[in-house]
MDAnalysis code that builds the backbone (N, CA, C; Angstrom):
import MDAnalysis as mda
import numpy as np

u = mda.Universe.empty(630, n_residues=210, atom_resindex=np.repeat(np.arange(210), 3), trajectory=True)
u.add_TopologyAttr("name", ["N", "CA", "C"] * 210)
u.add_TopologyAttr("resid", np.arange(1, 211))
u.add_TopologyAttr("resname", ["UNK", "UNK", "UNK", "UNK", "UNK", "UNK", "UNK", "UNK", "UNK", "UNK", "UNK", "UNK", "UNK", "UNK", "UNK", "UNK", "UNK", "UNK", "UNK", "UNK", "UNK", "UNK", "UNK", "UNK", "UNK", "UNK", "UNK", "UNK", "UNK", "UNK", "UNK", "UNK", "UNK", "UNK", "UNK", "UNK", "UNK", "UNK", "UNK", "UNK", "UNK", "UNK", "UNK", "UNK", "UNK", "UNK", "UNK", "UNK", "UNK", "UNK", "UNK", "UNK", "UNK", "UNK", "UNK", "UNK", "UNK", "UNK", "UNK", "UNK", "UNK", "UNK", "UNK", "UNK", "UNK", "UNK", "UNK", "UNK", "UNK", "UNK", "UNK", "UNK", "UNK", "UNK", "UNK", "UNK", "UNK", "UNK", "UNK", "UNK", "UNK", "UNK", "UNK", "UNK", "UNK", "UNK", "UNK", "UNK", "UNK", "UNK", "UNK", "UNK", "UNK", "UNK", "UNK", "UNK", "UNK", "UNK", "UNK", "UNK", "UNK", "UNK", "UNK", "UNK", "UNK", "UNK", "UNK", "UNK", "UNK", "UNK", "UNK", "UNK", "UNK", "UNK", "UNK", "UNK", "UNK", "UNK", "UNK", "UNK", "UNK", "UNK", "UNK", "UNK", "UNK", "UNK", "UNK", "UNK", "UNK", "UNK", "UNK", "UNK", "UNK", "UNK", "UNK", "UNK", "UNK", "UNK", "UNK", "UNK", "UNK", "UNK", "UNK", "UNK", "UNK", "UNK", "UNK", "UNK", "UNK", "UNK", "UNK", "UNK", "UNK", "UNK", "UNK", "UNK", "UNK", "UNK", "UNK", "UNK", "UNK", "UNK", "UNK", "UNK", "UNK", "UNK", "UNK", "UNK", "UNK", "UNK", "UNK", "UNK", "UNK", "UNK", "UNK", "UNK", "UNK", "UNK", "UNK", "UNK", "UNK", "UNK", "UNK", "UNK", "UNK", "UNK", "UNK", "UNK", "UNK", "UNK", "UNK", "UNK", "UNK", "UNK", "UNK", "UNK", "UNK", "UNK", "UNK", "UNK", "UNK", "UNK", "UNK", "UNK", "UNK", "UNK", "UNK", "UNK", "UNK", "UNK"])
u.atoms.positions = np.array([
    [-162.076, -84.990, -62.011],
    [-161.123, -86.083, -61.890],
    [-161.093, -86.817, -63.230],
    [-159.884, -86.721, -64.158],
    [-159.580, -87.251, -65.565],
    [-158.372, -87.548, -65.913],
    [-157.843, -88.384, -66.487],
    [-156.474, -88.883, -66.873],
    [-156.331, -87.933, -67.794],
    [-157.144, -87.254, -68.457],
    [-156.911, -86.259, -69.890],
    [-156.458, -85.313, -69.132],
    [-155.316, -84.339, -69.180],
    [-154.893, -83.109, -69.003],
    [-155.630, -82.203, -69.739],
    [-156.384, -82.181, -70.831],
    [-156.747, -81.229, -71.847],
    [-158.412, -81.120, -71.311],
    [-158.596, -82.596, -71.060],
    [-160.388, -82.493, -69.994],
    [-160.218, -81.959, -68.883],
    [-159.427, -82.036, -68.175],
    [-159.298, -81.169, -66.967],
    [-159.253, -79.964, -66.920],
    [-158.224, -79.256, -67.778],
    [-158.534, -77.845, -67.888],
    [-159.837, -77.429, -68.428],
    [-159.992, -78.162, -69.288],
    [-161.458, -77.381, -69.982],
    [-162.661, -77.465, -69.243],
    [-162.701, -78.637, -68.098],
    [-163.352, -78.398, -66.891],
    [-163.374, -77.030, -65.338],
    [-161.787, -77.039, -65.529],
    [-161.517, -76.320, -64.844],
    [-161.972, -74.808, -65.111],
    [-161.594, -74.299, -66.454],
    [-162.265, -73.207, -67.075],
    [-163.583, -72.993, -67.430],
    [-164.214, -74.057, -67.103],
    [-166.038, -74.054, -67.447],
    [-166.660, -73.419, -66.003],
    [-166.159, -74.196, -64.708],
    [-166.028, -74.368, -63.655],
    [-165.851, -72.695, -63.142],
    [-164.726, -72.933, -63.383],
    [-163.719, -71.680, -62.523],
    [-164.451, -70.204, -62.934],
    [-164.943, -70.408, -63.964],
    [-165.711, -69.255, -64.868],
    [-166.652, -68.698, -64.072],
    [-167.525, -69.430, -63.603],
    [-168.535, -68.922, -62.510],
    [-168.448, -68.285, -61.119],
    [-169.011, -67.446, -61.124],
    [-168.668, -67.003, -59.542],
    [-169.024, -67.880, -58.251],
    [-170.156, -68.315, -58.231],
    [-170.168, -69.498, -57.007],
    [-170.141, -70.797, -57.031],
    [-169.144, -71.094, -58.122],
    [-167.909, -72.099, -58.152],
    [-166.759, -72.200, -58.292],
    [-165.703, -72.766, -56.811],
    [-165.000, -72.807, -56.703],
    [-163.836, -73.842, -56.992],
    [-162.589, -74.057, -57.660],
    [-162.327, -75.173, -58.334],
    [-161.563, -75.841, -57.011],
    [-160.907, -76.478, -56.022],
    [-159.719, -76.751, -55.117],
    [-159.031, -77.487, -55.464],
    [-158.898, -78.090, -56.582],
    [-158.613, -79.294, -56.737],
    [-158.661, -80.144, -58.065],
    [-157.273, -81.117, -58.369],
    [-158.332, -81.974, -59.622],
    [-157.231, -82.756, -59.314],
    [-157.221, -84.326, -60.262],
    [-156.501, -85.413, -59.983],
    [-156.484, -86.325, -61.332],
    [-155.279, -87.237, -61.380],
    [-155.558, -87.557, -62.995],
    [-155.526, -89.100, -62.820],
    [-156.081, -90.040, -61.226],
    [-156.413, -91.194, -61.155],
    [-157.334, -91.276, -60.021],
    [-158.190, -92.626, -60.368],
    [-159.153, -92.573, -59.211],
    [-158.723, -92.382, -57.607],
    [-157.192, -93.290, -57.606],
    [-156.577, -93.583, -55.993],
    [-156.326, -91.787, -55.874],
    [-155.812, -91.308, -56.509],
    [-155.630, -90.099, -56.340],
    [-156.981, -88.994, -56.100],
    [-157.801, -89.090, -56.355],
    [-159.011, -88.776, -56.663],
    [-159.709, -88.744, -55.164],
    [-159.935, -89.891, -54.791],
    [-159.786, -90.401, -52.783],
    [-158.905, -89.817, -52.058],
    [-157.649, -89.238, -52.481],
    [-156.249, -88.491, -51.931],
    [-157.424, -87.010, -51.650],
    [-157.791, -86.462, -52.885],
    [-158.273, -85.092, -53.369],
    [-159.411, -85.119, -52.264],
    [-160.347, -85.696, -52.540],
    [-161.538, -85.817, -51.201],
    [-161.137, -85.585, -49.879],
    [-159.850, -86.671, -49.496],
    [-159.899, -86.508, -48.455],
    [-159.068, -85.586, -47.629],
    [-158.305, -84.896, -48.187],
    [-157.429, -83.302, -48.302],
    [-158.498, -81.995, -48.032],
    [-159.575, -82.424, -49.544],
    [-159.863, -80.712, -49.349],
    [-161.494, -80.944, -49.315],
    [-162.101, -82.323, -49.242],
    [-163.258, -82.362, -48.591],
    [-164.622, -81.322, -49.741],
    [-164.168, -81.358, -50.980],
    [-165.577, -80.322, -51.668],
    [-166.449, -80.695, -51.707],
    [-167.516, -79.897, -52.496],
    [-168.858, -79.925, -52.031],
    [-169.329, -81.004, -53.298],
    [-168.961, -81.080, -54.367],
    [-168.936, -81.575, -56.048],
    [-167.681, -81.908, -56.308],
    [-167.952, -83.072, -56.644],
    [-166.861, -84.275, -57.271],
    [-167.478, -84.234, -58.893],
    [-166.516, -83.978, -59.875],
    [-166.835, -84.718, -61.229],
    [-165.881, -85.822, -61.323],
    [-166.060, -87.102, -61.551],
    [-165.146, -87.898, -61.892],
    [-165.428, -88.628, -63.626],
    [-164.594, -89.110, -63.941],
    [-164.326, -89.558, -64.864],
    [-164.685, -91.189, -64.765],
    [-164.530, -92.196, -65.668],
    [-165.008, -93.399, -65.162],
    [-163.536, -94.171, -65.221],
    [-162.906, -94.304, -66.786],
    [-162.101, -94.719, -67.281],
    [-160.956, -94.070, -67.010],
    [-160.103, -94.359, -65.611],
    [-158.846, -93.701, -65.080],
    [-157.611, -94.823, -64.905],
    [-155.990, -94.613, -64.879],
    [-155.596, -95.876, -64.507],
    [-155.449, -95.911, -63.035],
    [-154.622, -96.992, -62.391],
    [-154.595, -97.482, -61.220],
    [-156.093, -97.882, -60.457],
    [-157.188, -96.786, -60.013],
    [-157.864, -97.109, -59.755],
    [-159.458, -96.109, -60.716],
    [-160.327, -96.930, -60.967],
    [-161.225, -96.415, -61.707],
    [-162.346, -95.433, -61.134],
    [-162.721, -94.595, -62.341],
    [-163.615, -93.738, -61.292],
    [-164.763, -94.477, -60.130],
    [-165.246, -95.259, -60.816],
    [-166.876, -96.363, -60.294],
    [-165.711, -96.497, -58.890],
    [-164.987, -97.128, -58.716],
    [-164.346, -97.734, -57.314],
    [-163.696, -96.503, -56.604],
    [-163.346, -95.364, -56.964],
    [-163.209, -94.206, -56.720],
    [-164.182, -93.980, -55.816],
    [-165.674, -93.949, -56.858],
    [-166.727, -92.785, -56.203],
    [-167.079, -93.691, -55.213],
    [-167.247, -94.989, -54.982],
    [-167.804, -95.904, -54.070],
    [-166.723, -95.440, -52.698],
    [-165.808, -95.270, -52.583],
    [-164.538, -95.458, -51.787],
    [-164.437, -94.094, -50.904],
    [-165.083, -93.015, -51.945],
    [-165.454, -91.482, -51.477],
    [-166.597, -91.398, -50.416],
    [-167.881, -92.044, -51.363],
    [-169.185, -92.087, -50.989],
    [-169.503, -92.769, -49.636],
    [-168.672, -94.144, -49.073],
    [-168.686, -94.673, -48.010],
    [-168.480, -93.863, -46.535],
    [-167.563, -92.675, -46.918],
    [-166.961, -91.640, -45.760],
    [-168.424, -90.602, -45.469],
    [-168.454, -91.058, -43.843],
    [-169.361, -89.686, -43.349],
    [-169.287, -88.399, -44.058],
    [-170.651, -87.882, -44.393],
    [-170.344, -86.546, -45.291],
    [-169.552, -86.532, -46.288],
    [-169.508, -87.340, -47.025],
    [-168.836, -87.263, -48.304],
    [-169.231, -85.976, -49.337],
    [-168.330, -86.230, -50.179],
    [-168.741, -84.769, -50.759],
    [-169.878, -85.915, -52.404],
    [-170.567, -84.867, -52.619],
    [-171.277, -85.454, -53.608],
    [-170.552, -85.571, -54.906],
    [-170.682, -86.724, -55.754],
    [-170.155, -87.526, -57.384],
    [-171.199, -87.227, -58.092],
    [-170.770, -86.671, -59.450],
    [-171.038, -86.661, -61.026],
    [-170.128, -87.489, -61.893],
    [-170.921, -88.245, -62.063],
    [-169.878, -88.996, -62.578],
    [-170.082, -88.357, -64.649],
    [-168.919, -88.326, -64.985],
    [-169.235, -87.393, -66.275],
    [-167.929, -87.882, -67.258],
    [-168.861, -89.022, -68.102],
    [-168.149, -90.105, -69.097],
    [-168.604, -89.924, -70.735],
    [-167.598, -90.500, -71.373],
    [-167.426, -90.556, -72.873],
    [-168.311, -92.067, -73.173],
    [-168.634, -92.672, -71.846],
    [-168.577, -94.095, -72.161],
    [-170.265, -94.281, -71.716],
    [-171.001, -94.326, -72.872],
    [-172.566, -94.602, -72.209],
    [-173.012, -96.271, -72.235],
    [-172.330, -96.841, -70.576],
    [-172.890, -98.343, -70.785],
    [-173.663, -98.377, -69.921],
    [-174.535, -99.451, -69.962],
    [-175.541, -99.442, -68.943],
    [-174.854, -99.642, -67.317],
    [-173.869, -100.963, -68.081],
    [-173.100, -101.239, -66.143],
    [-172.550, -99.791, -65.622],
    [-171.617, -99.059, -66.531],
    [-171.749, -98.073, -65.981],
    [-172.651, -97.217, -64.895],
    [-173.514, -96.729, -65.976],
    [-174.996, -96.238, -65.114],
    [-175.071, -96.809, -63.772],
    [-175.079, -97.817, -63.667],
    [-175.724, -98.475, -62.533],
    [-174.527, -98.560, -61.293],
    [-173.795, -99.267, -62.055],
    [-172.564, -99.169, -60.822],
    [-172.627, -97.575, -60.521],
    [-172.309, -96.500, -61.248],
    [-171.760, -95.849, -60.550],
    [-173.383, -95.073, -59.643],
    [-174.511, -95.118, -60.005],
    [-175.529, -94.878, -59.433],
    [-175.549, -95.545, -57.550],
    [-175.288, -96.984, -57.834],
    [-175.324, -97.625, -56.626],
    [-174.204, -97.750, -55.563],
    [-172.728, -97.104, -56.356],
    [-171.617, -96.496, -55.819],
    [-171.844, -95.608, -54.462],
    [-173.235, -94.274, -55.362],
    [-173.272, -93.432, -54.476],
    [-172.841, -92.252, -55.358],
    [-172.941, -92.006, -56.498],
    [-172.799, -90.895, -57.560],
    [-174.127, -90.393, -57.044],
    [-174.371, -89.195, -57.636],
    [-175.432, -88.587, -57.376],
    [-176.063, -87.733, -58.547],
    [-175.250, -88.040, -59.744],
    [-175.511, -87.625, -61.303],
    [-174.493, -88.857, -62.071],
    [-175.408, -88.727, -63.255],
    [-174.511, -89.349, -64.635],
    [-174.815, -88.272, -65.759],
    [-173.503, -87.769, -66.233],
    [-173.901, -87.548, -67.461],
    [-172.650, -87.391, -68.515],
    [-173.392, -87.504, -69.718],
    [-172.110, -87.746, -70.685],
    [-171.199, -86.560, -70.858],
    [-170.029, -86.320, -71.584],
    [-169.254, -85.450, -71.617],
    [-169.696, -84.946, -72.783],
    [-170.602, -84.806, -73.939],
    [-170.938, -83.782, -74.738],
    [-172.387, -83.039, -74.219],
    [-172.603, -83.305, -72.694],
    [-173.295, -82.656, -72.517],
    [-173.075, -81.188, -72.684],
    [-173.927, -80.121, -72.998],
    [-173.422, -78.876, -73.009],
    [-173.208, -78.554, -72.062],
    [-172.100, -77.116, -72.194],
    [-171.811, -76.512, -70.544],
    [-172.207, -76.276, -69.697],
    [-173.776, -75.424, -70.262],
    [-173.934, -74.679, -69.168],
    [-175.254, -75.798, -68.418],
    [-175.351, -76.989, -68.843],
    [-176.244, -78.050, -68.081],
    [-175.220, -78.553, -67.242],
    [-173.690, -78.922, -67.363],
    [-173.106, -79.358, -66.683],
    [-172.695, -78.157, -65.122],
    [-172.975, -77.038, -65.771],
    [-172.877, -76.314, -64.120],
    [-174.183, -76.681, -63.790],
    [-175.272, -76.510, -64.386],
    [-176.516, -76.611, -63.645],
    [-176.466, -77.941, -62.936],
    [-175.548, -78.778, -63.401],
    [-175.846, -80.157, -62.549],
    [-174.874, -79.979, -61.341],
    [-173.758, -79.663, -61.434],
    [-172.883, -79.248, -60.278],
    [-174.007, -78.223, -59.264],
    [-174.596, -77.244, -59.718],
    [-175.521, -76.556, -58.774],
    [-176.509, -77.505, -58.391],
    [-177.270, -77.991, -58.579],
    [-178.293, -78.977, -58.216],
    [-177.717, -80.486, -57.386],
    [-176.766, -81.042, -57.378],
    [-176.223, -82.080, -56.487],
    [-175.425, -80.982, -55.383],
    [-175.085, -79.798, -55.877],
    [-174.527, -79.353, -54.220],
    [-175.488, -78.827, -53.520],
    [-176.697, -78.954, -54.177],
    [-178.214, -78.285, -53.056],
    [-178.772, -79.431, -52.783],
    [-178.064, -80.894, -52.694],
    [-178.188, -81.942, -52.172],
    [-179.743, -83.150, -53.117],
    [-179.869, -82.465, -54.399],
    [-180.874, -83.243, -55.660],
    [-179.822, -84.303, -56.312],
    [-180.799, -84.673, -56.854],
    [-179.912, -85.822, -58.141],
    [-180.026, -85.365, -59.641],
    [-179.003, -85.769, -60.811],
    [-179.283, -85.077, -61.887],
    [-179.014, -86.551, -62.680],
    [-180.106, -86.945, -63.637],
    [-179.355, -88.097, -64.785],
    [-179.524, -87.597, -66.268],
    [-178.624, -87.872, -66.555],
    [-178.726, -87.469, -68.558],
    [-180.181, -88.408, -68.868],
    [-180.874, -87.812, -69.759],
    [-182.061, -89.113, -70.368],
    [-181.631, -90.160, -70.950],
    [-180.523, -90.161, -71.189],
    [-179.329, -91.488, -71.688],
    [-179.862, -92.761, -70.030],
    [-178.777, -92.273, -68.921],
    [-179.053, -92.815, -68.070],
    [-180.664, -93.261, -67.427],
    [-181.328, -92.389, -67.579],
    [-183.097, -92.203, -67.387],
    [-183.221, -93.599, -67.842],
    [-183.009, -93.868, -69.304],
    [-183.337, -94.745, -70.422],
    [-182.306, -96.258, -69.614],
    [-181.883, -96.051, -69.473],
    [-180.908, -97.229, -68.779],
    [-181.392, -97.735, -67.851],
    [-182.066, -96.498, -66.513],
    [-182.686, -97.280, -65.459],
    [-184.097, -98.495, -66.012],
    [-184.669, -97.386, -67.105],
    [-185.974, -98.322, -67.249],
    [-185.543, -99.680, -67.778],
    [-184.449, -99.598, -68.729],
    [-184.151, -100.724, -69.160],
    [-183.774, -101.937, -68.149],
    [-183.161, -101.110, -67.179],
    [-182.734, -102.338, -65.941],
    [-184.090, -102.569, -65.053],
    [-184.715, -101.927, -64.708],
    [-186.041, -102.531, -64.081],
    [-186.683, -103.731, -64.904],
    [-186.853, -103.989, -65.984],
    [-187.093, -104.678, -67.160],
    [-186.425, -106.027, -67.360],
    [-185.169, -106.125, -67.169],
    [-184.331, -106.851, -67.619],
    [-184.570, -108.548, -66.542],
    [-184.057, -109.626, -67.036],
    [-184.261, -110.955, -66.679],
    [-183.967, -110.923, -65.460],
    [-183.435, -110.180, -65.161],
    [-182.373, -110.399, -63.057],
    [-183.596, -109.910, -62.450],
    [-184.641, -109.259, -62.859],
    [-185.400, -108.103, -62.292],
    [-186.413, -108.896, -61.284],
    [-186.854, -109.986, -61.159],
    [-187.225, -110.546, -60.157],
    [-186.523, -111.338, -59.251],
    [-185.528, -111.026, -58.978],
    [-184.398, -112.149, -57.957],
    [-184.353, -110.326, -57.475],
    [-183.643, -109.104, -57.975],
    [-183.799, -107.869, -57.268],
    [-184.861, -107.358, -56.398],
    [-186.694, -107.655, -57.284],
    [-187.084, -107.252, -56.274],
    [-187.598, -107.798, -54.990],
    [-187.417, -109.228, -55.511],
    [-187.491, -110.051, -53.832],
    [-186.680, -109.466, -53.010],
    [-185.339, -108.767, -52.872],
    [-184.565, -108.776, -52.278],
    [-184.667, -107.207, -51.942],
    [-185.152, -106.218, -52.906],
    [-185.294, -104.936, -52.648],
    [-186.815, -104.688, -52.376],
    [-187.890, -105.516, -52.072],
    [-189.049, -105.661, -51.219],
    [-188.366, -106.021, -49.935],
    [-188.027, -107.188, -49.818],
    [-187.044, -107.340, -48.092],
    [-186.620, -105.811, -47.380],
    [-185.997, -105.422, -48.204],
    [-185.555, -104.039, -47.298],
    [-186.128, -103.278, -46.831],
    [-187.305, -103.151, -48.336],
    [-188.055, -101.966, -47.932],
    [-189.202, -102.498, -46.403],
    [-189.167, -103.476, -46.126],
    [-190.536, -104.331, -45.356],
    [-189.965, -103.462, -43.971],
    [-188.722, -103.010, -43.831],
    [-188.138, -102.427, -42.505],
    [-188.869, -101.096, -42.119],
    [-189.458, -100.541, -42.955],
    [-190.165, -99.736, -42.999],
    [-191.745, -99.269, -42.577],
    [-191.313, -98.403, -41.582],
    [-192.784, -98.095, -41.216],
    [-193.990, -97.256, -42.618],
    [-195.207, -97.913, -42.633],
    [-196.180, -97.255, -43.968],
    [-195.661, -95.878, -44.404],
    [-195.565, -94.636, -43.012],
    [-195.109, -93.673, -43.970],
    [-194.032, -93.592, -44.729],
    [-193.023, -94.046, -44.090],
    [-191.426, -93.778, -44.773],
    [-191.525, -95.010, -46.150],
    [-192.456, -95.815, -46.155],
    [-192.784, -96.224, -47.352],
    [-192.784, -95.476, -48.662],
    [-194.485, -94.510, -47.832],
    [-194.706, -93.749, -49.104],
    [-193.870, -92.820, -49.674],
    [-193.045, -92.416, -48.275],
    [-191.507, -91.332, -48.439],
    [-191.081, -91.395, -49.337],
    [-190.680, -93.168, -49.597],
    [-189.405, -94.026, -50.137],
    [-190.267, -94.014, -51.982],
    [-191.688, -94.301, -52.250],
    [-192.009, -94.092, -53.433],
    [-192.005, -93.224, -54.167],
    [-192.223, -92.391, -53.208],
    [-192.444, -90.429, -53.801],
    [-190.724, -89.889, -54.362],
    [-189.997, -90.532, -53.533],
    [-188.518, -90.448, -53.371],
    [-188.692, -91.005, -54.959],
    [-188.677, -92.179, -55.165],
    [-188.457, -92.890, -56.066],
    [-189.026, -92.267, -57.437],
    [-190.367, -91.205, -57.416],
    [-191.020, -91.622, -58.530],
    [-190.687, -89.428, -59.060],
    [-189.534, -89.449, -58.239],
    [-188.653, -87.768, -58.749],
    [-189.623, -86.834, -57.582],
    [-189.924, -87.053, -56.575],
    [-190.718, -85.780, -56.416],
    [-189.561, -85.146, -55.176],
    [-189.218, -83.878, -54.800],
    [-188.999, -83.221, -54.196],
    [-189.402, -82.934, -52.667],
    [-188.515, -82.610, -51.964],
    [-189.059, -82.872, -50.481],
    [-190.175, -81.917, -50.411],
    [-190.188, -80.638, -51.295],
    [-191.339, -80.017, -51.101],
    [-192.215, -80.548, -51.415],
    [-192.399, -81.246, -52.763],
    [-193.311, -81.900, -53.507],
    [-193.890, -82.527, -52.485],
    [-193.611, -83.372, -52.276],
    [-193.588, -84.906, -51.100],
    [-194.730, -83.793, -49.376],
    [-193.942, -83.045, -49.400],
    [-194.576, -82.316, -48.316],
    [-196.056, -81.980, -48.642],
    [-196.181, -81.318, -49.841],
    [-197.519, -80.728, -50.165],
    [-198.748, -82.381, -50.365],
    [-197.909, -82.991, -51.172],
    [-198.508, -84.579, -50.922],
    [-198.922, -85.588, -50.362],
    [-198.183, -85.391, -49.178],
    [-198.479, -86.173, -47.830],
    [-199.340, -84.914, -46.847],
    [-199.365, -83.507, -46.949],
    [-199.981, -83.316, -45.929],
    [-198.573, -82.863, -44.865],
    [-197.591, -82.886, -45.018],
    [-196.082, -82.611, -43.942],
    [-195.953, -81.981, -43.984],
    [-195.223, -81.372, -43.011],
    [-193.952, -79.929, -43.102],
    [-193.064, -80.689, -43.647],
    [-192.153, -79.690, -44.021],
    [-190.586, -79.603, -44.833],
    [-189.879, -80.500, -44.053],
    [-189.681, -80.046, -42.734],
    [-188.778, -80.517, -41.913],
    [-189.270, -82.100, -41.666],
    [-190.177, -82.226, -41.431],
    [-190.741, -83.890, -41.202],
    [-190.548, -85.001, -42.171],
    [-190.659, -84.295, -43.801],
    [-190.174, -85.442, -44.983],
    [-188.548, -85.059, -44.786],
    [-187.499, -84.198, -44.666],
    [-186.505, -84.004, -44.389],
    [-186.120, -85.319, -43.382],
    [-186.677, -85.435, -42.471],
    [-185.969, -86.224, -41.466],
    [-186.707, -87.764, -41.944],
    [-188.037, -87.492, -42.517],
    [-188.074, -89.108, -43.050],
    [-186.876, -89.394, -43.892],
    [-186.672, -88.862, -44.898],
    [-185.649, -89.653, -45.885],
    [-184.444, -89.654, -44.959],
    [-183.971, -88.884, -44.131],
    [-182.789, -88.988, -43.497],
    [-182.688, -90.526, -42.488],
    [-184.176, -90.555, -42.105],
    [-184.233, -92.412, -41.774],
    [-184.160, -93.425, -42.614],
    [-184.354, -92.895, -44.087],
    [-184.754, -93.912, -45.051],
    [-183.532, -93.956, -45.461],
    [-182.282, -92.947, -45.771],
    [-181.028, -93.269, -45.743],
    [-180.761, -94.196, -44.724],
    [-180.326, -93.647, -43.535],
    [-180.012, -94.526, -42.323],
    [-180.810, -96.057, -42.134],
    [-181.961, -96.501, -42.186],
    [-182.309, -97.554, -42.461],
    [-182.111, -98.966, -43.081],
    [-182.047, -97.650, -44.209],
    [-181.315, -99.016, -46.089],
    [-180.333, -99.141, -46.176],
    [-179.266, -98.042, -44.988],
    [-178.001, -98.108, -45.403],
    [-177.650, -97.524, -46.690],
    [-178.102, -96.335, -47.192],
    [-177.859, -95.737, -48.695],
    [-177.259, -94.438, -48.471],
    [-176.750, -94.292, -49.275],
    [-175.955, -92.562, -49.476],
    [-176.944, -91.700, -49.954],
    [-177.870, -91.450, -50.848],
    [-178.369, -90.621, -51.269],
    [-179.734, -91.629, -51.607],
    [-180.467, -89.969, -52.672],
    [-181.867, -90.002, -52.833],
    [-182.058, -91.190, -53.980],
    [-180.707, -91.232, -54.517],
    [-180.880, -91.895, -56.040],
    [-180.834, -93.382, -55.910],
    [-180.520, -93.621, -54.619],
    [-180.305, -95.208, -54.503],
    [-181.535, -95.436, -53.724],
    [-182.484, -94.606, -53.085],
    [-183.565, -94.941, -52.687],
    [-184.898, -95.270, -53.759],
    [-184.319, -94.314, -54.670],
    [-185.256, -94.665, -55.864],
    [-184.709, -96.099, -56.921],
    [-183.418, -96.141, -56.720],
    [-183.413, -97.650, -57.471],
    [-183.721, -98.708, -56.894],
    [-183.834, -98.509, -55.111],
    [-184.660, -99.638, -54.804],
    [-185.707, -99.857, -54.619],
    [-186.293, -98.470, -54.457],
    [-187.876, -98.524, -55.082],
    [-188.703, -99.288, -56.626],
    [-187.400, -98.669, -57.372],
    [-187.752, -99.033, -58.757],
    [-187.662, -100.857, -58.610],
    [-186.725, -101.055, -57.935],
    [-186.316, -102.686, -58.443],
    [-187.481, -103.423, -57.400],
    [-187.770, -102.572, -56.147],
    [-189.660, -103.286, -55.989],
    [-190.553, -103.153, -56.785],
    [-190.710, -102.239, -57.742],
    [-191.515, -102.393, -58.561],
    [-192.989, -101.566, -57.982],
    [-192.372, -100.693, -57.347],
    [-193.409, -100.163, -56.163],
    [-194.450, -99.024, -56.689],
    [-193.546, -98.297, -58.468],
    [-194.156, -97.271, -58.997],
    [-195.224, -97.814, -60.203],
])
């Protein structure tokens, strides 16, 4: 999703190139972009940030709210921190810049449609900076509150979540089956009210829990 005609194709041909990726679709504004989702429903969204009428960040939020949404990359020229964050807490499920090389940008399309998160070390560098920053204790009063809803394990769920580890990881760590940290985070979504893994870890991070 890009206002550039010339980024779109060259997405489309990066994309289309691979055998188990399929293109259905592309759009050259965010409102349109929400049209595209909700038509053909894919598995990987790339959006753009800087679109007219409506912007990618209010785009991916607008996508991300719908049961089963399809998963956001958000994939910009523009490395700001608000960026990062908005579109992280939107409900993106990657950031990364547009000179990323190609073949990391399929690897990130493969890895958010096997339901992971992917951030450029650009963004990486952004989160730490925002854990850091002057607001950072008015956040984690407020992102301790949430987490307090929480029973001890789905705690430690919610840190392990937070601090990159993998549901396998997390399994071999706690002592679980697969299926048991599977359905914890699926409470720890449902709980916090979050779309994905990546917003469980920014409110981990903004408790200050790692």
């Amino acid at each position: 999703m890009d206002d550039d005609p010339l980024v779109r194709a060259g997405l489309r041909i990066l994309t289309g190139g691979s055998p188990d990726i399929e293109v259905v679709a592309e759009a050259g504004d965010g409102a349109e972009a929400v049209r595209v989702a909700e038509a053909h429903w894919p598995d990987v969204m790339l959006m753009d940030v800087r679109m007219p009428r409506v912007d990618g960040l209010v785009a991916t939020r607008r996508i991300r709210e719908r049961p089963h949404a399809p998963q956001v990359i958000v994939l910009t020229t523009f490395d700001v921190d608000e960026y990062v964050l908005e579109a992280l807490r939107g409900g993106a499920s990657g950031f990364l810049l547009k000179d990323t090389p190609p073949l990391e940008i399929l690897a990130a399309v493969r890895t958010v449609a096997a339901g992971a998160a992917i951030l450029s070390p650009t963004a990486i560098r952004r989160l730490i900076d925002h854990v850091a920053d002057p607001a950072a204790s008015t956040r984690r009063a407020g992102a301790r509150t949430r987490l307090a809803a929480l029973t001890d394990r789905e705690t430690e769920v919610a840190v392990l979540v937070g601090g990159g580890r993998s549901n396998a990881e997390i399994a071999t760590g706690l002592r679980m089956s697969l299926p048991t940290v599977k359905g914890h985070v699926s409470r720890l979504l449902t709980k916090l009210d979050l779309n994905n893994r990546v917003q469980i870890a920014l409110l981990v991070h903004d408790a200050e829990l790692l």
